[in-house]
N, C-alpha and C positions, 0 to 999 in steps of 0.2 A: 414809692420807695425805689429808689435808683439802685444797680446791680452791683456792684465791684469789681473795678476793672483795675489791670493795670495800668499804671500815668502816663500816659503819652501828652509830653510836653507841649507838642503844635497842637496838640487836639487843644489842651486848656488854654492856649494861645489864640487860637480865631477862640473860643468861648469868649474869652476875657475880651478878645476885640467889640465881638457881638453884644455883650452885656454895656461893655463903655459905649454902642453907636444909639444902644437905644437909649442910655441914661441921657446922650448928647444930643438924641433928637437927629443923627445921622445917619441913622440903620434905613436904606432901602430893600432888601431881601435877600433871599441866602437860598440857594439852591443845594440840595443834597444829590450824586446820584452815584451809579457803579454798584449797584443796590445787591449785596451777595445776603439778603436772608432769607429765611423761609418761605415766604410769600411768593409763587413763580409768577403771578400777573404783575404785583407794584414793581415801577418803574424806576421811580423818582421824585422829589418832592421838592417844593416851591412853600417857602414861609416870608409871607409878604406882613407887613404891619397893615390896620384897620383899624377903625372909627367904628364901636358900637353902641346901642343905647346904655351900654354898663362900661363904656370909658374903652382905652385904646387897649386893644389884643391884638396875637401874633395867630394868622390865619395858616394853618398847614394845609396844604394843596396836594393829598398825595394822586399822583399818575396812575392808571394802570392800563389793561391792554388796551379798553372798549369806557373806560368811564373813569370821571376823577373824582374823590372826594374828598371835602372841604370841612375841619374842625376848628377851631377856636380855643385858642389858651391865653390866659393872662402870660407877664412875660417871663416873671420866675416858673412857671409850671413849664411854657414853654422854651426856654434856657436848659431844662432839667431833662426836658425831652431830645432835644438836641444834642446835648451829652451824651446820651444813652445811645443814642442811632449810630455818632459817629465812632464810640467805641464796639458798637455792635454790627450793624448792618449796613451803612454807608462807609463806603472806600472814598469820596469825594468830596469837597463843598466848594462851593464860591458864596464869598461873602460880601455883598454893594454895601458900601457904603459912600454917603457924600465928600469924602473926605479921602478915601483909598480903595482897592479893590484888595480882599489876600483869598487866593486858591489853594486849596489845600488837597493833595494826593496824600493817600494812606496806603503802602504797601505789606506784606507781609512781616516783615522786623522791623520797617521804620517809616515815616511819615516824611514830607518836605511842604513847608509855605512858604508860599513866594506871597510879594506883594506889589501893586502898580497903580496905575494913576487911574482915579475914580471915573467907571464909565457914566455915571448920574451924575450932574454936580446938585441936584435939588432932588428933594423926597418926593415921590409921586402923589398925586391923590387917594389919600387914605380911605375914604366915605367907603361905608359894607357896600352899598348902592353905589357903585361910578356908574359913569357914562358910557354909550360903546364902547367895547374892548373889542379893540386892534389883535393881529398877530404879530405886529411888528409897534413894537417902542420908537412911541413917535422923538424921544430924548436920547435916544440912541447916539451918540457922538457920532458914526459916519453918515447919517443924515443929518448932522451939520454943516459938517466938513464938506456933505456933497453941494450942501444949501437949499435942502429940503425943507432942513426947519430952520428956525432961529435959534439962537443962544440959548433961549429959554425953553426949546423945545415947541414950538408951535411952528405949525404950515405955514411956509410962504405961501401967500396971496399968488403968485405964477407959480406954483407947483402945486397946486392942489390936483391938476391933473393925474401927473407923477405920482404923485400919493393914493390915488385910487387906482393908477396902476399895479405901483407895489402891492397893495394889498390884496386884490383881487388876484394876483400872480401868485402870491402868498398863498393865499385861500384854496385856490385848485390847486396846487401843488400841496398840504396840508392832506386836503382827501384823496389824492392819489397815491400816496405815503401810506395813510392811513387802512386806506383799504390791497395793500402791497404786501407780500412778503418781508417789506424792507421794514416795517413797523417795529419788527420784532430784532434789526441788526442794533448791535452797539458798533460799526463801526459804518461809516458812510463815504462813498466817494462820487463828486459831483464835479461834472464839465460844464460849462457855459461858455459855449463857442460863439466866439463875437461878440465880447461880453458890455465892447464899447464905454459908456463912462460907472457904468460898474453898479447903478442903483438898483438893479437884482440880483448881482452878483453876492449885492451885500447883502442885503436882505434874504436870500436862500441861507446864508451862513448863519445868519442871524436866527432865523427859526428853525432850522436844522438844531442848532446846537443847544438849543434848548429841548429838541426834542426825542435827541437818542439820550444814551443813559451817561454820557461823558464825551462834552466837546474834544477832549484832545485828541476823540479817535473819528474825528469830522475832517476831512480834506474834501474844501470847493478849491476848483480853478478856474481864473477868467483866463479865457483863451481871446488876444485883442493884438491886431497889426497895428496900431498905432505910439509910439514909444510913448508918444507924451501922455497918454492916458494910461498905459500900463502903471508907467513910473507915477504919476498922479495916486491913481488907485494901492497901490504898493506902501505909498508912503500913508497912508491913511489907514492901512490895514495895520503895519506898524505901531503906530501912533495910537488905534484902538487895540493894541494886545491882541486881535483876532489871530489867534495859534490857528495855524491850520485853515489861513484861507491867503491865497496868493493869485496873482496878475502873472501872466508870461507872454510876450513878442511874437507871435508866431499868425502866420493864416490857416487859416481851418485847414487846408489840402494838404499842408504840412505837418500838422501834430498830431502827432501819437496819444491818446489817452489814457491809454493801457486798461486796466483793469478800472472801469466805472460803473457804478448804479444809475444815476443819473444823468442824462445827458440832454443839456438845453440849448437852444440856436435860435433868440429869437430878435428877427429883424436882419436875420442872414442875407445880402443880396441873393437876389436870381439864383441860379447852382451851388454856392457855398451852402447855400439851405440843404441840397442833396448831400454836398461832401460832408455836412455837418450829419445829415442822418446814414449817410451810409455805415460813417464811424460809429453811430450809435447799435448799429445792428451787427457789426463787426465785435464790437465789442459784448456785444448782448447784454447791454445794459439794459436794466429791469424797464423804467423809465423814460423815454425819451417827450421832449417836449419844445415845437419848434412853432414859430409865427412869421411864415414865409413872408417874404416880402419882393414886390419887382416879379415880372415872370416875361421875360424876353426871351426864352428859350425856346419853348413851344410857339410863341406869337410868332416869330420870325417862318416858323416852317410848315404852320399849317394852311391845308389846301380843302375849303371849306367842302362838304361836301356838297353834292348839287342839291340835296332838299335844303340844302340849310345857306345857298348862296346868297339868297337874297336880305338874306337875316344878316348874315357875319360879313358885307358891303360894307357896314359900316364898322367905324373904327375904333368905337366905343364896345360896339358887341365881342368884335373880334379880340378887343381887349379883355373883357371877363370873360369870356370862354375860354380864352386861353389860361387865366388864372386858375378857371375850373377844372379846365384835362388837367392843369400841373398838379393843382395839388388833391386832385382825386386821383392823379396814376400814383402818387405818391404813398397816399393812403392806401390802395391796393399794395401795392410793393410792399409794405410793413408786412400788410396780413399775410400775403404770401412769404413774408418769413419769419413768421411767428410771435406776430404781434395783435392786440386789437386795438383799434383805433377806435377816434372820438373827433369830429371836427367841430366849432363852435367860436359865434363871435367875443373878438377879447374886445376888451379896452380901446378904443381907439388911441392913436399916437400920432407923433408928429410924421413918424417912421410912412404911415399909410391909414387913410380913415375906414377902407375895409381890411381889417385886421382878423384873421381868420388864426384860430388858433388848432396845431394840429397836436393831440397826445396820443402816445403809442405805450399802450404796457405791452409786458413780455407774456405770451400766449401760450401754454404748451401744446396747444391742442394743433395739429397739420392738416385734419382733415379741409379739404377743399382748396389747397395751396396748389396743386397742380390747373383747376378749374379759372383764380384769380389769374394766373399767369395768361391762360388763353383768352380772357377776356381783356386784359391790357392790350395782348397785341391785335385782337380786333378792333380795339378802340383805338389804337393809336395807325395800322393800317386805316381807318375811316378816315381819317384826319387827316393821312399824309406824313404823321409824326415819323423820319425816321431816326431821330437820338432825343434822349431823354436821361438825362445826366445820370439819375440815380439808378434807372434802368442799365447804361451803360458800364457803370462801379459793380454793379453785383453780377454782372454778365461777364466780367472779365475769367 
């Protein structure tokens, strides 16, 4: 038995939408979130359609801090339930359908829906039982656009690599959220310095925004010197309605971030990798997450030590060592400012087939930050190291 509420016109407007996409065979899912009721873990909810042994239902997915849980309603029960939230407990909705998209903000005396062009053009697979579930929508329109998938949503045959990129990028970036302070923000702010032609760019945005409590308070930035990929990326962001994610011109030693949670660099050349983390720790974004690439800095100026001459002669060794002091003084640097570190192999790429991935969360604890410090420059007196880019940013 439904409560009595006062009519709020858009609210029965996306209803009446909802009810025409499933009559039409055009409803892909409705998200709820901005969630002001009583319940302090739920989040946010996800009503997807499904295939069961008792005919097609509307699956509710509600979020909460540590676990999700998943009921089942026919579609008048679940129409009735939807009404109720949105006059009740949800300030938000997004509604997919094949046909159009409409968002709905609910404020204190009055509501607004807008409407725009459908991010699905085809209903997803229905079956209770799918297939691997992704975190990223493989039917996503800017993985078309970028030419990830096809028209119809499937991997190109040459990107499938890319594709297990994304996701595995996805995926650790997921538990590092997760297990964050920042699980718990509704609003999120994300740098991707170098963000190049933008296919984690998007995909951060993409899973972010499904994953705080209201995309409109998600701001990603791809930070990228190349105009024609800015301008590329921009118009796509556009053209998919992504509010609150943007491209801007700029090199890493030049841009100001200001106020970030997130801060990503990966595939940074040589030192921009440092100017990219130094900002990160300038900023004391919770966050940081960078996949060094090139390491010329240190190769150029180390003076092997004499046990280890006969080793680093050659120019392959002197090659990974040098990768190893960068980006192990690097990972010290973090900890010495209040971070912990994780280094671990990613994905390979075209960028470099040893792909090392470095994550820094924000650490409160200082003890032993003085002790890191003297061990660097013992390490780097062995070597001969006398500059070290990210060493020399925090040293100023």
């Amino acid at each position: 038995m439904l409560t009595s509420f006062v009519v709020q016109p858009n609210i029965e407007k996306l209803v009446a939408e909802l009810r025409l996409s499933l009559a039409n065979s055009t409803f892909v899912k409705l998200t709820l979130g901005n969630y002001k009721g009583e319940d302090e873990h739920l989040q946010r909810m996800l009503i997807r359609p499904i295939e069961t042994k008792n005919g097609k239902r509307l699956a509710f997915q509600s979020r909460y801090h540590q676990r999700d849980v998943v009921k089942n309603f026919d579609f008048e029960d679940g129409i009735q339930r939807i009404t109720e939230y949105l006059h009740t407990d949800f300030r938000s909705a997004h509604l997919f359908t094949t046909e159009r998209d409409f968002q709905l903000t609910i404020g204190k005396k009055n509501s607004r829906l807008i409407q725009g062009k459908p991010t699905f053009r085809q209903q997803p697979d229905t079956l209770h039982d799918r297939k691997k579930k992704h975190l990223i929508d493989p039917s996503a329109y800017y993985l078309k656009a970028l030419r990830i998938t096809t028209d119809s949503g499937q991997i190109r045959a040459d990107q499938r690599d890319k594709w297990t990129q994304i996701n595995k990028f996805v995926e650790i970036l997921a538990g590092l959220v997760t297990n964050s302070s920042l699980k718990d923000k509704s609003e999120l702010s994300v740098v991707d310095m170098g963000s190049g032609k933008g296919y984690l760019t998007f995909a951060v945005f993409d899973f972010l925004s499904s994953f705080i409590l209201h995309p409109l308070f998600l701001s990603v930035t791809g930070v990228e010197q190349r105009k024609n990929l800015v301008d590329i990326c921009n118009d796509i962001a556009r053209a998919s309605d992504l509010q609150g994610l943007k491209f801007i011109q700029s090199s890493i030693v030049d841009f100001d971030p200001g106020k970030v949670d997130i801060l990503i660099a990966l595939h940074a050349c040589d030192t921009a990798t440092d100017d990219a983390l130094y900002k990160g720790i300038k900023a004391s974004a919770e966050i940081v997450i960078a996949a060094p690439c090139c390491h010329h800095e240190l190769k150029k100026q180390i003076k092997p030590p004499e046990l280890f001459a006969g080793i680093l002669k050659h120019h392959v060794m002197l090659e990974r060592t040098a990768e190893t002091l960068t980006d192990g003084i690097r990972s010290m640097l973090l900890e010495a400012n209040g971070y912990k570190t994780k280094m671990f192999e990613f994905v390979a790429t075209e960028h470099t087939p040893k792909n090392n991935l470095l994550v820094a969360t924000k650490h409160v604890q200082t003890k032993g930050q003085n002790g890191l410090r003297g061990q660097i420059e013992r390490i780097r007196t062995e070597f001969g190291i006398e500059h070290q880019r990210l060493a020399d940013l925090l040293d100023q």
